[in-house]
C-alpha positions as CSV (number, residue, x, y, z in Angstrom):
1,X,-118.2,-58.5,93.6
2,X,-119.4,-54.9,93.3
3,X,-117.6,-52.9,90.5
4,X,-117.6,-49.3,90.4
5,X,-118.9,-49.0,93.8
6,X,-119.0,-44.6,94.9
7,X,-118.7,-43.9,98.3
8,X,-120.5,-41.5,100.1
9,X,-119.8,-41.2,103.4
10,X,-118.5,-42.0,106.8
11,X,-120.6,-44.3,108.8
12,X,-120.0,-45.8,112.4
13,X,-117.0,-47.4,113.7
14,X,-114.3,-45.4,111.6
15,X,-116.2,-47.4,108.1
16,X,-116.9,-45.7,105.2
17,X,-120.5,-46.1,103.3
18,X,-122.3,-47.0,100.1
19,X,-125.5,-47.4,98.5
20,X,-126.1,-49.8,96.5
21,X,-129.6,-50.9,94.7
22,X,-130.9,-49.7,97.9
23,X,-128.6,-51.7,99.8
24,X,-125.8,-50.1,102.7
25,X,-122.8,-51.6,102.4
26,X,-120.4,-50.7,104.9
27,X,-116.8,-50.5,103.7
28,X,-113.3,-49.8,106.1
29,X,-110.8,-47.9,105.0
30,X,-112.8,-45.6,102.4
31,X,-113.1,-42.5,101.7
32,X,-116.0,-40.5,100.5
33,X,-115.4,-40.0,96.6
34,X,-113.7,-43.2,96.2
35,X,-115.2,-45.4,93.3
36,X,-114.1,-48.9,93.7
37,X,-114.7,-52.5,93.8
38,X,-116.4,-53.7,96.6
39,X,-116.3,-57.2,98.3
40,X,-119.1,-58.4,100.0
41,X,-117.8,-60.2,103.3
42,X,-121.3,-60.5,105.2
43,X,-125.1,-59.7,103.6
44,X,-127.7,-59.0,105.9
45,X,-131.6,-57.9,104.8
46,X,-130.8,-54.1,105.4
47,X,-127.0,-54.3,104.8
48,X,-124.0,-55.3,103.7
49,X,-120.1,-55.4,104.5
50,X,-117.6,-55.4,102.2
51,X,-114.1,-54.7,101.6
52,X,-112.1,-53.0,98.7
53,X,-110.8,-54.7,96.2
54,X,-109.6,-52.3,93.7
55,X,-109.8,-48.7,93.9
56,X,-110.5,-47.7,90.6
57,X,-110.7,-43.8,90.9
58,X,-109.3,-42.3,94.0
59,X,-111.0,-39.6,96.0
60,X,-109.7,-36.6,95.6
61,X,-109.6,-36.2,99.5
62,X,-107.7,-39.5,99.9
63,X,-104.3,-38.9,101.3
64,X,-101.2,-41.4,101.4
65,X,-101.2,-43.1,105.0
66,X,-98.0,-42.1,107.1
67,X,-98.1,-45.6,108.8
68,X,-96.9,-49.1,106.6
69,X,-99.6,-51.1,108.9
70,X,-102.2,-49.4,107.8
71,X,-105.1,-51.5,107.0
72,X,-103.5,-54.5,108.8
73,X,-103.6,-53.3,112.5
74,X,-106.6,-51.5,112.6
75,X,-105.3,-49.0,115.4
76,X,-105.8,-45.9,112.6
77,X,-108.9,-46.2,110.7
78,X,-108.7,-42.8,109.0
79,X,-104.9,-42.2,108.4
80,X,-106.0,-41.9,104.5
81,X,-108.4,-38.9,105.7
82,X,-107.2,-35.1,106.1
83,X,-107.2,-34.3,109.7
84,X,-109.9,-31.4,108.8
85,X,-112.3,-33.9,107.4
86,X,-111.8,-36.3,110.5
87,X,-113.0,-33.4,112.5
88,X,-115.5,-32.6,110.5
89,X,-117.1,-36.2,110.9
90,X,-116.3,-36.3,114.8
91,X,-118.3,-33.2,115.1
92,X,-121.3,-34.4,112.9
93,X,-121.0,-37.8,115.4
94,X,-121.7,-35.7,118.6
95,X,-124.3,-34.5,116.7
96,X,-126.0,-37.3,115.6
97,X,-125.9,-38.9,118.7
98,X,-127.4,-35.5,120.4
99,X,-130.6,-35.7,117.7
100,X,-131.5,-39.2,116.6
101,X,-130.4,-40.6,120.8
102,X,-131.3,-37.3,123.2
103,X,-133.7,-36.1,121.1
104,X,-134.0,-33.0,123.2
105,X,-133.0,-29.6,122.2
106,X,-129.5,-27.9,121.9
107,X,-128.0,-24.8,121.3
108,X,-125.9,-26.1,118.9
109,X,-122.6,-27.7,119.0
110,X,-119.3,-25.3,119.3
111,X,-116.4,-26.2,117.0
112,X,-114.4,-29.0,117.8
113,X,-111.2,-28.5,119.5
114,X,-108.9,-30.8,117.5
115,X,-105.3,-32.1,118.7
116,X,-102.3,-29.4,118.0
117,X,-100.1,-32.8,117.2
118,X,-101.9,-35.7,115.6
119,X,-98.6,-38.0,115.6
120,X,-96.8,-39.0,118.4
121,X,-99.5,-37.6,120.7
122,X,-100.1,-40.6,123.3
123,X,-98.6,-40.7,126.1
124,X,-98.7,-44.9,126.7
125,X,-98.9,-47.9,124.6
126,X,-98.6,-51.2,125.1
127,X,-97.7,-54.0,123.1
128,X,-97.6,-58.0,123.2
129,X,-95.1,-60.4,122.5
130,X,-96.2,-63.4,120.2
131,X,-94.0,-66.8,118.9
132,X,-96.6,-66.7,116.0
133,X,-96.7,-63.6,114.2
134,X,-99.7,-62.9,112.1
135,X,-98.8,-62.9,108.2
136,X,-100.6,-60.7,106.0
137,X,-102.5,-61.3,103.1
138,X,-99.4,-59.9,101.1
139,X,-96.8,-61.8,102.8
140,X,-98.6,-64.9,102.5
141,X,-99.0,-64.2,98.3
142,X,-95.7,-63.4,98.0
143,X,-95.0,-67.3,99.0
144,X,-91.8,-66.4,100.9
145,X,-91.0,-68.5,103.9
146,X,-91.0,-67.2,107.6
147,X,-89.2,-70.0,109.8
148,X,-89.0,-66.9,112.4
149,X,-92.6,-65.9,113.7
150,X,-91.4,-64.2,116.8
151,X,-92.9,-60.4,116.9
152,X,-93.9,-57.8,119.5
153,X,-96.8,-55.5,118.5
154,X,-100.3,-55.1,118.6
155,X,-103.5,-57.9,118.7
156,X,-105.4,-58.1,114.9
157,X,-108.7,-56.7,115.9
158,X,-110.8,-59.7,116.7
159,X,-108.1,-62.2,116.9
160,X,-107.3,-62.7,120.6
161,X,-103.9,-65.1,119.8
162,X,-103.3,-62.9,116.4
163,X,-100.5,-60.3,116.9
164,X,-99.0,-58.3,114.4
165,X,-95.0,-57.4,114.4
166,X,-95.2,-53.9,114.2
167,X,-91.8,-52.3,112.7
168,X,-92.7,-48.2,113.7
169,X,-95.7,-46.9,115.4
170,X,-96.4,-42.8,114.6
171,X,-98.9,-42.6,117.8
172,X,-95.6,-42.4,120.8
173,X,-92.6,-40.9,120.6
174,X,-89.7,-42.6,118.5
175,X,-88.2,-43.7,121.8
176,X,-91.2,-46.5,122.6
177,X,-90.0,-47.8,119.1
178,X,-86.7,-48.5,120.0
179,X,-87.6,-49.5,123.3
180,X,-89.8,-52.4,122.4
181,X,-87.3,-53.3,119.2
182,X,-84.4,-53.7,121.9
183,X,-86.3,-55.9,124.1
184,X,-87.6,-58.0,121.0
185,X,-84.2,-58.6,119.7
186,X,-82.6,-58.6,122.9
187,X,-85.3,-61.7,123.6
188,X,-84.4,-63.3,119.7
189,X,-80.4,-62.6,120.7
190,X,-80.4,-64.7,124.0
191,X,-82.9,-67.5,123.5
192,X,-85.8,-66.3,125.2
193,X,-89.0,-67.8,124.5
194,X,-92.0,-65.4,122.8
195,X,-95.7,-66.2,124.6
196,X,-98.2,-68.5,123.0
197,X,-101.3,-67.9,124.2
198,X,-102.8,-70.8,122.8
199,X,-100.3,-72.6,125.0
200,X,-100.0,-70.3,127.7
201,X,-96.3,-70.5,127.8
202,X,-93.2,-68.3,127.0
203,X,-91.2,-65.5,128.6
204,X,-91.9,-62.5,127.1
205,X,-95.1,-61.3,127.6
206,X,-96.5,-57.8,127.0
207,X,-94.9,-54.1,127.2
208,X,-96.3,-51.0,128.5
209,X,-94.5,-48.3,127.8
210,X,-95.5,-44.9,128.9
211,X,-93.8,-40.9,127.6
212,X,-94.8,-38.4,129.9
213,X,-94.7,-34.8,129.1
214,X,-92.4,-33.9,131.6
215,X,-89.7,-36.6,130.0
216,X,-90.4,-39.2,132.4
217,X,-90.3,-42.4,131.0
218,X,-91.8,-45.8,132.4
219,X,-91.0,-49.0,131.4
220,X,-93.5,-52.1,132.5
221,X,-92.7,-55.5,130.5
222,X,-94.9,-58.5,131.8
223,X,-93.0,-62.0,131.5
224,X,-94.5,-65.4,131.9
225,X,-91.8,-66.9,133.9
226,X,-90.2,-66.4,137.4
227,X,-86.4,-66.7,136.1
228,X,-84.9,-63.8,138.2
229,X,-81.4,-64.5,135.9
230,X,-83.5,-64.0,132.4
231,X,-85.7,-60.9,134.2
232,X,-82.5,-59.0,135.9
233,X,-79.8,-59.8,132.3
234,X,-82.6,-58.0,130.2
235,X,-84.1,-55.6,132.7
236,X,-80.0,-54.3,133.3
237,X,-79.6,-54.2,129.4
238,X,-82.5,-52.0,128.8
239,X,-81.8,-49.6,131.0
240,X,-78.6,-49.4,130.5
241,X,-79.4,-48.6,126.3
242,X,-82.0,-46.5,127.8
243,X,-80.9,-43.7,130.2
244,X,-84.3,-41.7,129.6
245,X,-85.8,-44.3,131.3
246,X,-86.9,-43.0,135.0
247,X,-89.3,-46.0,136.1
248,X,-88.3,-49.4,135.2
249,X,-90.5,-52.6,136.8
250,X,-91.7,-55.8,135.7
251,X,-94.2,-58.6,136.5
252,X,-94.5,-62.1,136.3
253,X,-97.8,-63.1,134.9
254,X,-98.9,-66.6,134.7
255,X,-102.6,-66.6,134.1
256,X,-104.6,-67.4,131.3
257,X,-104.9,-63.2,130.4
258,X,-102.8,-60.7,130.1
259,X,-104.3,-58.0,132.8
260,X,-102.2,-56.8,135.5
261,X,-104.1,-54.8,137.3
262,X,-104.6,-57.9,140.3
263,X,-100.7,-58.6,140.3
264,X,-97.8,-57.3,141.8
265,X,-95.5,-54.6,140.1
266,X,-91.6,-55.2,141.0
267,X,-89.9,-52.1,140.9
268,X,-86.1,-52.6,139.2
269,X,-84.9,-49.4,138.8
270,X,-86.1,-45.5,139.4
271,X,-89.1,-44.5,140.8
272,X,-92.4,-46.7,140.7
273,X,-94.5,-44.0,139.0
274,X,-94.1,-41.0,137.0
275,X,-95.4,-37.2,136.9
276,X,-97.2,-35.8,134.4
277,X,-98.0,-31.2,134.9
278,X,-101.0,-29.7,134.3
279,X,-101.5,-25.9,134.8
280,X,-98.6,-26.2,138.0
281,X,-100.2,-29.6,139.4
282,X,-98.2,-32.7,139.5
283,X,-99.8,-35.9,139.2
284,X,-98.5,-39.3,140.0
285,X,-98.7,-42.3,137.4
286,X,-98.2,-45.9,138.6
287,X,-98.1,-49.1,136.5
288,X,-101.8,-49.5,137.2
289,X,-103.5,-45.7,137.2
290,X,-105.4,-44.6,134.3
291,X,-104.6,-41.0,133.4
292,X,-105.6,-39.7,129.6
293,X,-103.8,-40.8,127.2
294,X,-103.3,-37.4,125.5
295,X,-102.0,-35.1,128.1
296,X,-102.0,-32.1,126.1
297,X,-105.8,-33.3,125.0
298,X,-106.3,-33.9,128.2
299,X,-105.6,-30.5,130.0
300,X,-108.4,-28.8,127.2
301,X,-110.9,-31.3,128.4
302,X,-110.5,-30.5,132.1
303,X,-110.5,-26.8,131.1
304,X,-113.4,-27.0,129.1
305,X,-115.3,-29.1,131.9
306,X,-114.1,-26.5,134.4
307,X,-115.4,-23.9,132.5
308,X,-118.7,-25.3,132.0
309,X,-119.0,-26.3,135.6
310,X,-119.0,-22.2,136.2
311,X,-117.3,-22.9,139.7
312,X,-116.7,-19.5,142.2
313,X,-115.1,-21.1,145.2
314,X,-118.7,-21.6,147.1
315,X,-119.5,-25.1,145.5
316,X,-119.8,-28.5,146.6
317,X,-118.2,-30.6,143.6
318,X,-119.3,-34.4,143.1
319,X,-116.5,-35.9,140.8
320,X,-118.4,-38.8,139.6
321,X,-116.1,-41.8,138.1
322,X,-112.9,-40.0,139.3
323,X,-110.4,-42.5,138.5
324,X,-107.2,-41.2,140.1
325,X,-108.4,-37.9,141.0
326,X,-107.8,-35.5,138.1
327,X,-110.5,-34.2,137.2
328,X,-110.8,-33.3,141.0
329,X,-107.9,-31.9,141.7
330,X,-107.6,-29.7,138.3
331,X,-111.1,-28.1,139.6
332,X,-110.5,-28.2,143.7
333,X,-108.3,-24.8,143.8
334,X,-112.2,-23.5,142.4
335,X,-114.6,-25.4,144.7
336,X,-114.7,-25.5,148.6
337,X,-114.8,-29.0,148.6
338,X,-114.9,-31.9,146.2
339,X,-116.1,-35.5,146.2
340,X,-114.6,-37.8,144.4
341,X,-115.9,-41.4,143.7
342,X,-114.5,-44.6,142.0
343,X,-114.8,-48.2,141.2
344,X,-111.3,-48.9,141.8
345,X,-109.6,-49.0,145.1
346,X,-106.2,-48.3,143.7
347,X,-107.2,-45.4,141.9
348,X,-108.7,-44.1,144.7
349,X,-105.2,-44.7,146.4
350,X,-103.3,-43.0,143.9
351,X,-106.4,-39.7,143.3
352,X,-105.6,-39.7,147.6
353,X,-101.5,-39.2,146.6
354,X,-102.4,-36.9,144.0
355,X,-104.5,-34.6,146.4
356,X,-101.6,-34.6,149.3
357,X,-99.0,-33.7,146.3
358,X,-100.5,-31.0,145.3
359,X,-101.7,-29.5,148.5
360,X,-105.5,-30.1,147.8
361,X,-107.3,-30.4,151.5
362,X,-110.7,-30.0,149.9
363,X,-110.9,-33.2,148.3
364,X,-112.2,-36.2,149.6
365,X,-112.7,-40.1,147.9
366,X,-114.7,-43.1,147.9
367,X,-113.8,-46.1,146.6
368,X,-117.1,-49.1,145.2
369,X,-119.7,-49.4,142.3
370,X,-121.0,-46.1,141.9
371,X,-124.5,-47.1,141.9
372,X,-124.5,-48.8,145.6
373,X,-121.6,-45.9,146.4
374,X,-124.2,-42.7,145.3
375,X,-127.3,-43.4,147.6
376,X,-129.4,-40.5,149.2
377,X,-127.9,-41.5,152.7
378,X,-124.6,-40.7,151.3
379,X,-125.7,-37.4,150.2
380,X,-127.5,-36.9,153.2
381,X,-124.0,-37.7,154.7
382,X,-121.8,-35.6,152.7
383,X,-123.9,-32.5,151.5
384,X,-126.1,-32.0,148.3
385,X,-123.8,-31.1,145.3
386,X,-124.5,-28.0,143.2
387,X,-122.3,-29.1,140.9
388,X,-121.7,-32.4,139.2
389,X,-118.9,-33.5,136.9
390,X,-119.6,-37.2,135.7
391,X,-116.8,-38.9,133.1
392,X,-118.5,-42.5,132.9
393,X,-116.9,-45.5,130.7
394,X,-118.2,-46.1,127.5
395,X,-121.1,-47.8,128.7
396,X,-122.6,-44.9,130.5
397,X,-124.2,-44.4,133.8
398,X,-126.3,-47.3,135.2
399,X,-129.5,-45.8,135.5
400,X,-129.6,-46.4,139.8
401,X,-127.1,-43.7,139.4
402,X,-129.3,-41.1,137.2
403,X,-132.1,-41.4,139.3
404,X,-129.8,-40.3,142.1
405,X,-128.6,-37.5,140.0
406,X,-131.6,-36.3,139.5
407,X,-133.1,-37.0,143.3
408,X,-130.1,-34.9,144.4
409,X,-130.9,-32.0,142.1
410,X,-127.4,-30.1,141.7
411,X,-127.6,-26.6,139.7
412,X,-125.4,-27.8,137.0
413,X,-124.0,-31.6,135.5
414,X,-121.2,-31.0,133.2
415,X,-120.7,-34.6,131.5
416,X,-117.5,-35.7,129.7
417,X,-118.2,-38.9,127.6
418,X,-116.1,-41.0,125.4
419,X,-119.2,-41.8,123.8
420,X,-121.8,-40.2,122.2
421,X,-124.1,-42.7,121.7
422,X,-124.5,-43.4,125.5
423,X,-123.9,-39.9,126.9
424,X,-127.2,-39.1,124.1
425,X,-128.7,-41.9,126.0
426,X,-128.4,-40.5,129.1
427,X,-128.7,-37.0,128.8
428,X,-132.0,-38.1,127.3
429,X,-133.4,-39.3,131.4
430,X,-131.6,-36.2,132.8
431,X,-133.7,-34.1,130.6
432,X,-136.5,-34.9,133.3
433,X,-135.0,-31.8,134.8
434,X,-132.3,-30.8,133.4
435,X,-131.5,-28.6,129.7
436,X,-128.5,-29.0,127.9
437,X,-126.8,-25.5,127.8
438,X,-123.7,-26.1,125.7
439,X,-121.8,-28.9,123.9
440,X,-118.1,-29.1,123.4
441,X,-116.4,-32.1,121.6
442,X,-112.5,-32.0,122.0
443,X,-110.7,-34.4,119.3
444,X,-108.4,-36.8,121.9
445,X,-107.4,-39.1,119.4
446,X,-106.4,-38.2,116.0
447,X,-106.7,-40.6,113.0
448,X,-109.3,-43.3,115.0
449,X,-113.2,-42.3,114.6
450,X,-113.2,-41.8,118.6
451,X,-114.2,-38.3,120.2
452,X,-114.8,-37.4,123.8
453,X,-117.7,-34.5,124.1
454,X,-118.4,-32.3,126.9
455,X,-122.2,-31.5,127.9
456,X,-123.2,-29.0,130.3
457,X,-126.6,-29.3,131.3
458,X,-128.3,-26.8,133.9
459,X,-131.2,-27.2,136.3
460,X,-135.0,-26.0,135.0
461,X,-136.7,-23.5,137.4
């Protein structure tokens, strides 16, 4: 044990930081100011981790955490942090990542654009149905008894089979709550069996649950069984509570994990996507399309990437990683023509709907890896961009891909990354030929240690 432990700062991964005898010790849930004591959970030769034991004097930024699973879940790392200091630590992230990764020069980082509502602000969660609730460290203290384990809510990070009953979530609207509380009692009420993973049996599975701005609601609940009498008594309940609900489906998943993505959706009721608007464009949402999950965030991303892109109608646009077309279609009405490319087939499907609903005959898509996709015979094919707009995973680009990049030479890149650390990484090979010109980092997530930054980099003479 460490007594009287001050810490300093914020460090990576939403942890706060100490030093101590010359030792880092990596602490969750702090806050710089706190004095406490620390327990060491893991020593290394340059570090430690620990957690807190006792806070013995408060910091006097510290704030009360809206959220009763705070600590437990680990969805909100920084709940107990004003949302001006979160923002102040997002911004210093970008640029740490932009001098100790790139380590090429900037003009300095504009403010970050932080989220107007930090609660109730995404747009989809989803949740997962367990026979075997995880106790706490204070429910199993207490030494009260819990014959019922059954709970629907969210995975204990690192603990594939350990899911945590979550009573109220502050990140959806109120209605997800009470969706997911219906269906769990609904499931306790008429016998249904909760999923053990360990055993890979059980009925109720996982819950998706998506709130679009436009007051579309869909409803996706996963089940482990094909028992059309149990799936049709509780898919006719919910929406009967539920009127809001527009897209109501389900799917029977009997493998070994809980992905979708490679099974059949059954439509029950409504519509089998919803629409979310952005600046007078309507885009399509099915069970399977990714679309951010911020869609206020969202539209001051795409503004701020089509405002670095600097488009005047006479440019060739390649949308790199287009997922299902938004980017793309937010910036098409500005381009001649746009490019869009993809991994996934059915997001290439559903960025191809997107275009036709909105009118958008300058757009074009490709679906494969974007590596074997993004060759110089398909730019020979297709025209050589002058601009790009890349929004890779968190992983990056694969490095096939910047060399192509910078073979094809476009006037401007404007990258959107929802990480630093790689984006830094990468900007650092594109700086062969190209200098960063601005940096913009727009807050998508409130009260998690996550921030998406925008980088325009232009062509050298």
């Amino acid at each position: 044990m460490l007594d009287n432990v001050v810490i300093t700062d914020v460090a990576a991964e939403g942890n706060a930081l100490a030093r101590v005898n010359d030792m880092v010790v990596f602490i969750p849930f702090g806050a710089p100011g706190d004095v406490a004591d620390v327990k060491l959970d893991k020593k290394k030769k340059s570090y430690a981790e620990g957690h807190i034991e006792r806070i013995v004097t408060p910091s006097t930024i510290r704030e009360t955490p809206r959220c009763g699973h705070f600590t437990v879940c680990g969805g909100c790392r920084w709940q107990h942090l004003p949302y001006s200091f979160q923002l102040e630590c997002k911004q210093k992230q970008v640029q740490d990542a932009i001098e100790r990764i790139a380590k090429v020069p900037y003009p300095g980082i504009k403010p970050i654009i932080g989220s107007e509502t930090i609660w109730e602000y995404r747009n989809k969660m989803e949740y997962t149905f367990s026979s075997k609730m995880w106790l706490t460290f204070d429910q199993l203290r207490s030494g009260e008894e819990f014959p019922d384990r059954r709970a629907a809510g969210f995975h204990i990070p690192g603990g594939f089979d350990k899911v945590l009953d979550i009573k109220k979530c502050y990140l959806q609207h109120d209605l997800g709550n009470r969706i997911r509380i219906f269906i769990k009692e609904f499931g306790k009420e008429h016998g249904y069996e909760f999923y053990d993973i360990r055993a890979n049996s059980g009925f109720l599975r996982t819950l998706m649950i998506r709130i679009a701005d436009t007051g579309e609601v869909m409803v996706v609940l996963s089940v482990g069984e094909d028992d059309k009498e149990k799936i049709n008594a509780l898919m006719e309940s919910v929406v009967s509570e539920f009127p809001e609900i527009t897209s109501m489906s389900y799917v029977v998943n009997t493998k070994l994990n809980d992905t979708i993505s490679d099974l059949d959706i059954c439509l029950y009721k409504g519509r089998p996507y919803i629409e979310e608007d952005m600046e007078g464009l309507r885009f399509r949402i099915g069970p399977k399309s990714f679309y951010q999950t911020n869609s206020r965030q969202a539209y001051r991303l795409y503004s701020v990437a089509r405002d670095f892109a600097r488009l005047t109608g006479s440019e060739l646009v390649y949308d790199l990683y287009t997922g299902t077309g938004t980017i793309a279609c937010f910036i098409a009405r500005n381009a001649k023509h746009v490019v869009g490319i993809e991994y996934v087939p059915e997001a290439i499907e559903d960025a191809k709907v997107n275009a036709a609903a909105n009118c958008l005959d300058n757009t074009e898509f490709y679906a494969g890896d974007m590596k074997n996709v993004l060759t110089s015979d398909f730019i020979a094919s297709h025209g050589r961009p002058d601009v790009m707009i890349v929004d890779p995973p968190r992983a990056g680009m694969h490095e096939d891909v910047v060399k192509v990049i910078l073979d094809a030479e476009p006037s401007r890149i404007v990258y959107v990354s929802c990480n630093p650390a790689t984006q830094a990484r990468d900007v650092a090979l594109l700086y062969e030929k190209y200098d960063i010109e601005a940096v913009q980092p727009v807050d998508m997530f409130p009260h998690t240690q996550h921030v998406e930054n925008v980088i325009a980099l232009v062509k050298r003479d």
